[in-house]
N, C-alpha and C positions, 0 to 999 in steps of 0.2 A: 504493500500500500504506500507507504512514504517512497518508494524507488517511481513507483506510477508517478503519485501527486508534483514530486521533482520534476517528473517529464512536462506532463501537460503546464506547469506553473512557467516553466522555460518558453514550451512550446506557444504558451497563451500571448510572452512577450511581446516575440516577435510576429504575431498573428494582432496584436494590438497595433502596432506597428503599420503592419500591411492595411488597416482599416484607419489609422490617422492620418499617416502621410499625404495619401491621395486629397484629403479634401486641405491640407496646408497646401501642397503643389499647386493643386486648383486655385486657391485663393492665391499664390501668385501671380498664376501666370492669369487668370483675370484682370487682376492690378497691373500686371503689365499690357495687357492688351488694350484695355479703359486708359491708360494714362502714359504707357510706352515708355514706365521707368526701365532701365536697363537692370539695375539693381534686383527687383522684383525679378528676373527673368534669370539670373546669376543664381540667385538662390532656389528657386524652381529647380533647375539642373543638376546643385548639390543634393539636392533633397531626393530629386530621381536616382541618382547613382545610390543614395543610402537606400532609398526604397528596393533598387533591384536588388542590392546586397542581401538586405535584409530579405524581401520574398523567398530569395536562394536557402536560406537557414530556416526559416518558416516552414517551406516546403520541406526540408532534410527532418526538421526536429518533428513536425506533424507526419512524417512516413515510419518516424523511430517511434513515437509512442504511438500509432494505431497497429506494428507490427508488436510493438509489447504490450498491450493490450489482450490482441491475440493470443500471445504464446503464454503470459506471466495470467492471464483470466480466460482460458480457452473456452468455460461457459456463456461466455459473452458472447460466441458463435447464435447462440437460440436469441438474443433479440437484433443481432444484425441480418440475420436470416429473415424475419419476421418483421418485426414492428419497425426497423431500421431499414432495412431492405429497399423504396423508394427514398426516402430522405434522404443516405447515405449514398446512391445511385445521382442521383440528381446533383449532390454534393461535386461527384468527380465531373459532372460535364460543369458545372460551375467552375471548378476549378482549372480544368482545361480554359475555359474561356475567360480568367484571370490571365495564366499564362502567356494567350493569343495576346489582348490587349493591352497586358503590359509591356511585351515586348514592339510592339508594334507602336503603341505611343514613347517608347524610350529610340527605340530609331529615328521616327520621324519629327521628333523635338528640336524646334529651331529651323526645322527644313519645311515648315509644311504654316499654313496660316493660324495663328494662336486659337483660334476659336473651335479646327481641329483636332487641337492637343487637347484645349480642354475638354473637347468632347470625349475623346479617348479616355482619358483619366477618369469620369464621370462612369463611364461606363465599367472598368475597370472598379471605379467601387463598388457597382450598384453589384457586380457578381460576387467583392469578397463578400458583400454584406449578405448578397443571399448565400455562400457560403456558411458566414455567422451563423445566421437562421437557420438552417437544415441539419449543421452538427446540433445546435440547441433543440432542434425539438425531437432527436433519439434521446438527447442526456435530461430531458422535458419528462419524455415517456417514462424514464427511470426512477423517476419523481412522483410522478402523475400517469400511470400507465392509463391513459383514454381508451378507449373503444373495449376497456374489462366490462362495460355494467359493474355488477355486482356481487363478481367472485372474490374482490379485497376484502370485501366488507362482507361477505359471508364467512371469513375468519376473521377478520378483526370488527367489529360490529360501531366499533367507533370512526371509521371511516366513511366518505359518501357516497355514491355510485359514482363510476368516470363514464360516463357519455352513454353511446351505445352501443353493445354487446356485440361486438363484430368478430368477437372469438369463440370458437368452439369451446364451452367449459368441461364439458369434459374432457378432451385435449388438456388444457389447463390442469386439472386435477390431475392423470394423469402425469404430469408436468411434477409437480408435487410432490407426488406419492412417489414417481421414480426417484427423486431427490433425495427425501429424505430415505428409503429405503435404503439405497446407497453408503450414505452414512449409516444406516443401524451397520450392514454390514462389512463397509468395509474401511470404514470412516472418512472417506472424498467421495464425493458425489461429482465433479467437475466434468469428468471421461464418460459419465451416464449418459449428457445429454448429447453427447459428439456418436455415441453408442447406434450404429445405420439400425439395428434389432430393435434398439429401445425405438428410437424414431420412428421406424416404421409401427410400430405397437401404437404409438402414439398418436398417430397420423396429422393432418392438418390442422393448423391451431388457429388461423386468420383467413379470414375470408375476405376484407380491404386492407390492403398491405400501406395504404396512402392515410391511415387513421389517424398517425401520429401526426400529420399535419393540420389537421383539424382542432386539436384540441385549445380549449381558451386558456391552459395554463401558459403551452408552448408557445403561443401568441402571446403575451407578458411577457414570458422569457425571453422569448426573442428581441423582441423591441430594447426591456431591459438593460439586459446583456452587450448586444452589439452595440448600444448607447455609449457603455460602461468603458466599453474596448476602443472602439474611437474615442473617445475624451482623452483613455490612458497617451494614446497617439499622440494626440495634438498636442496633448501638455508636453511628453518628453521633448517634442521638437520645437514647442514653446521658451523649457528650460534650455534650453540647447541655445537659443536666439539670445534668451538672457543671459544666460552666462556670459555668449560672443559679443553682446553691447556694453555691460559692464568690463570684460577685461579691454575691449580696442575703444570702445568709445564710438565705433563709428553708426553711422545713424541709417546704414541700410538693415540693421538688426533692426533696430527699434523700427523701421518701417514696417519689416516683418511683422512684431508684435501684433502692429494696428491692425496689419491686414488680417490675421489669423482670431484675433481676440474675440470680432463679434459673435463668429460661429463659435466658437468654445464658449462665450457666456450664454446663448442660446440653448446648445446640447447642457449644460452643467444646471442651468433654472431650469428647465424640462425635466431631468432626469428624475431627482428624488419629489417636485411637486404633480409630475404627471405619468411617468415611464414608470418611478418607486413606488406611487400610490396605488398602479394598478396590479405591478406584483405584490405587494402587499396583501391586496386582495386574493389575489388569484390562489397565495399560500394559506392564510386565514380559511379559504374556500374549500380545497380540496387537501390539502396536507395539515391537518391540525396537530398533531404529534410535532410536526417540524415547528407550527407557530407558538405550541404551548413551551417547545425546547429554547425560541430564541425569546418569549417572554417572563421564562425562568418561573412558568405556570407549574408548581407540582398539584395545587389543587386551582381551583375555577378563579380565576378575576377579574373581579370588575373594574373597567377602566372607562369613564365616559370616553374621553379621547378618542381611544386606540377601539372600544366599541364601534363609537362613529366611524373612524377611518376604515377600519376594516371589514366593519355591515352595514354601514350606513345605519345606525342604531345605538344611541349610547348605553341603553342598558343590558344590549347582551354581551354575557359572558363571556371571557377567554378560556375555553374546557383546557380543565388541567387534567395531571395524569390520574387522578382520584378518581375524575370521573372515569375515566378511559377506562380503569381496571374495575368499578363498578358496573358498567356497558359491556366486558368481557365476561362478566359473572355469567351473563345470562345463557351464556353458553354451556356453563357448569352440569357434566352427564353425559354429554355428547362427545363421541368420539370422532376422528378424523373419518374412521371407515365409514362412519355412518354416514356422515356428511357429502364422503364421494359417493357411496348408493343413492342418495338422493339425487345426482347428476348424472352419475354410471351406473346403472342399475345393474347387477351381477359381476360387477368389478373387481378384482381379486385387489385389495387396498396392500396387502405386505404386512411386514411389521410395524409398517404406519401407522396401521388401519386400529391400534390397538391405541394409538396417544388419542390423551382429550384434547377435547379443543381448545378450550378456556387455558389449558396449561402452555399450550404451544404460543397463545397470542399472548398471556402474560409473561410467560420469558422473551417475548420479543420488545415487549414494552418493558421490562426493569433494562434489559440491553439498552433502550435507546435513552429510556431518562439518565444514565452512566453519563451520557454526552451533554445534559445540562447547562451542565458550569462552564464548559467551554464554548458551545453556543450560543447561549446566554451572553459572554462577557466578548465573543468575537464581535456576533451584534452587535451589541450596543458602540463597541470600539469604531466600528464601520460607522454608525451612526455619526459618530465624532468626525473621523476624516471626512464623511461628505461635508459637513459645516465649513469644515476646515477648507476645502472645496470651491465650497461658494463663498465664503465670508472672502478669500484670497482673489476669486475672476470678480467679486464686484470691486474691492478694492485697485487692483491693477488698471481694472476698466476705468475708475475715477480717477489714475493716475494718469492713464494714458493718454484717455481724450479729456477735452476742454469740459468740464458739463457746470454748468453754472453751481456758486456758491460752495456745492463739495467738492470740486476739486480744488477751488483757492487756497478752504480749509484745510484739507491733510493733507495740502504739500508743506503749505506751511510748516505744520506740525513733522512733516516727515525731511523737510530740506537738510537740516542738520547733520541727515544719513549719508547726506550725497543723492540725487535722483537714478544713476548709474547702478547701484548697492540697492536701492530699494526696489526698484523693476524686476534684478534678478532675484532679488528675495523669495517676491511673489510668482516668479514664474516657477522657479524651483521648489516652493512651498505646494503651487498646483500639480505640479509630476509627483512628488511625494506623497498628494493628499490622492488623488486619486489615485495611484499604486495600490497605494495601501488599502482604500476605502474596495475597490474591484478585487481584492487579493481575500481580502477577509469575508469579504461578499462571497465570494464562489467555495471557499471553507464553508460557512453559513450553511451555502445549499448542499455541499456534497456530505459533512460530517451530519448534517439535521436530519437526512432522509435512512443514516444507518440505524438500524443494522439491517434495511432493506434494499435489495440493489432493485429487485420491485417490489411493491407491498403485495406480501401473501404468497409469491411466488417463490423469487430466488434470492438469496443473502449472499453475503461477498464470500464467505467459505463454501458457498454452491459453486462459484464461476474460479476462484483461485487455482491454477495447477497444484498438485497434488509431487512433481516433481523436485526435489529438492534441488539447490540449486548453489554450486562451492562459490564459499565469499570473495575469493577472490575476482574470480568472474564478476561477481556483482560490484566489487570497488571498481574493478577494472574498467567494467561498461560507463559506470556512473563517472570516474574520472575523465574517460576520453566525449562523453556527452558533455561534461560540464565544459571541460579543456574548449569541445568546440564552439559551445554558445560564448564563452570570454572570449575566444578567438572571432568571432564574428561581431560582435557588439565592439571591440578594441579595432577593427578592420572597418566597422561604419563612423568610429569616431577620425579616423584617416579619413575617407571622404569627403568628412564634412569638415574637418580643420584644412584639407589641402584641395580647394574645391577644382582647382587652376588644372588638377590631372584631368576631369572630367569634362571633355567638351570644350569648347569654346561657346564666348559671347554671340548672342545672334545677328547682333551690328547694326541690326535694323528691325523695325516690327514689322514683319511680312503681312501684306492682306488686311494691316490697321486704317 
């Protein structure tokens, strides 16, 4: 688990990265084509060359952890098969057609009329973003399995229904009973579901393979998320400009700043009053286990507030785990076998078929309330850097441009700093705040939905290989991974300190 979480955290970088740059390049090369600074067009170029850099690692670290993935969770095989199987298809021709377009607007840059770069760019985002979108709503499903109805919530009775029933439940059960069977005998279940006998026993589980696109978690998530990963972008390349105005002084940085800052103050006031409120909901809605974990709910509370925000209702409750394990009582008597006869009528259940039910859903719930205090205290931490977030882009934005009466005021107050020293403060304070606010953010959602990788289905020692695996090997991997993302991240701070390799000026505004 921490050798995974290290992948995709690296991996997410520079995939934040591939989703900010483009719209800072656009906002240059805009400004250059509106106003024909040469400057604006200088920096566009640098910013490309880091961008292609960057894509290049993006692509290598996203190939290394979907092949470990594979190999370190081979169970994982049953919802790429299934419920990922269109999202994840559709993912690769997005991706192809990133590739096309980036390449094809990094050749023609400077050669071709500005209004056709920026269209390229443009385009070139709109496919990582649908990218963003498609990987989030498999890791959505995993979360929010959509198109179950009512098979979660037929073991754990404190959950909702997810949409509708586009899976065979008996398949699902099935699903289950081979699992845990598994474990009674041989204690990994992982190699069961890869098992072509079991599968075939099992037969078809999904009858719309396109479900998981549908669901309203995965739409939150989405929006969210990609939100969250462009901001991360903009700001590092933000902190990046601050830094270079404060150390040289020269004022094609600070041009920068101005051109890039509205969209970033746009994306950052959007995010947690419109993109966070409606995941907010969407968790509150259908994952309440996850919402009672990051409100540190062990029994029910009332909070007018957080009521309102997330029912629209101030006086309903946040269900805590009290209730949760009261709603499980009712299960108390009934066995698992029984439960799959009522769906499989003459089903041979296994050694399964002999656990209660109530017992199974209550050790899943003491598993997850363990996570608590650490989701609990991540939250709210998150909570903090988004402030930190916005209190810093509205600040910088009163620094930057003219805005009557507040910006007089806190230069005043701030002149003493030097104006150079306080620009970069705040740009560096917005890479930091959002790092960190998206970092603890995606903690939040991955540690809040264990000890389920779905609900009711499959848990992380269902999908883990079963293979042991010598430490060496794993320092070794983990060193020359890590070796290459500092080697690439120290390889795009060359391009961007030495921009003069990359291209020449375009001498002229073609087609202005």
């Amino acid at each position: 688990m921490p050798i995974s979480a290290l992948g995709i955290y690296i991996h997410a970088f520079f995939l934040s990265l591939s989703l900010g740059l483009p719209l800072v390049i656009g906002a240059l090369l805009y400004k250059w084509w509106r106003s024909g600074d040469e400057d604006c067009f200088r920096l566009a170029k640098m910013t490309t060359a880091v961008l292609a850099l960057n894509f290049t690692l993006g692509a290598i670290t996203g190939t290394l952890v979907e092949f470990g993935l594979v190999q370190g969770w081979p169970g994982s095989i049953f919802v790429i098969a299934t419920f990922g199987l269109v999202p994840l298809s559709l993912e690769l021709v997005a991706f192809a057609a990133e590739i096309v377009f980036l390449l094809w607007f990094v050749i023609s840059l400077g050669k071709v009329k500005p209004k056709y770069s920026l269209a390229l760019i443009c385009i070139y985002f709109v496919f990582a973003a649908i990218s963003g979108v498609l990987i989030t709503a498999v890791n959505s499903w995993l979360n929010v399995p959509w198109g179950t109805g009512g098979v979660a919530s037929s073991i754990y009775p404190f959950l909702p229904e997810y949409g509708p029933t586009v899976v065979d439940p008996q398949a699902f059960f099935k699903v289950k009973l081979a699992l845990i069977n598994g474990i009674l005998a041989q204690g990994y279940p992982a190699q069961i579901i890869q098992d072509p006998n079991v599968a075939r026993s099992i037969g078809l589980t999904l009858t719309d393979p396109s479900v998981a696109l549908s669901s309203p978690y995965a739409l939150a998530s989405a929006i969210h998320n990609v939100t969250a990963g462009t901001i991360v972008g903009v700001t590092i390349a933000l902190a990046s400009f601050g830094y270079k105005f404060c150390r040289t002084g020269s004022q094609k940085y600070y041009k920068a700043i101005r051109v890039i800052l509205p969209l970033l103050l746009i994306m950052v006031v959007l995010q947690p009053t419109l993109f966070g409120d409606m995941m907010g909901k969407a968790v509150a809605t259908y994952d309440p286990t996850k919402f009672a974990l990051m409100e540190g709910a062990k029994n029910d509370v009332v909070n007018p507030i957080l009521g309102f925000l997330s029912y629209g209702d101030p006086n309903h409750p946040i269900l805590g785990f009290a209730t949760f394990r009261n709603l499980t009582e009712s299960l108390r008597g009934t066995t698992l076998g029984q439960l799959a006869w009522t769906v499989v009528p003459g089903y041979d259940p296994g050694a399964a078929g002999s656990l209660d039910l109530a017992a199974v859903s209550l050790t899943d719930l003491t598993r997850a309330e363990s996570n608590m205090s650490f989701v609990n205290l991540a939250y709210y931490i998150k909570i903090v850097w988004g402030v930190v977030d916005l209190v810093s882009v509205l600040m910088l934005t009163v620094l930057v441009f003219n805005l009557p009466l507040l910006s007089r005021s806190i230069r005043r107050r701030l002149e003493p700093f030097g104006k150079r020293r306080v620009v970069m403060l705040f740009c560096v304070m917005l890479a930091i705040a959002s790092i960190s606010a998206s970092s603890l953010g995606w903690a939040v959602r991955e540690v809040g939905r264990k000890p389920w990788t779905v609900y009711g289905l499959i848990h992380p020692e269902d999908v883990v290989t079963p293979v042991p695996l010598d430490a060496t090997v794993m320092v070794a991997f983990v060193g020359v991974f890590v070796t290459m993302a500092i080697a690439g991240v120290y390889g795009m701070y060359v391009l961007a300190v030495r921009p003069s390799r990359f291209g020449r000026s375009s001498g002229k505004r073609e087609g202005s």
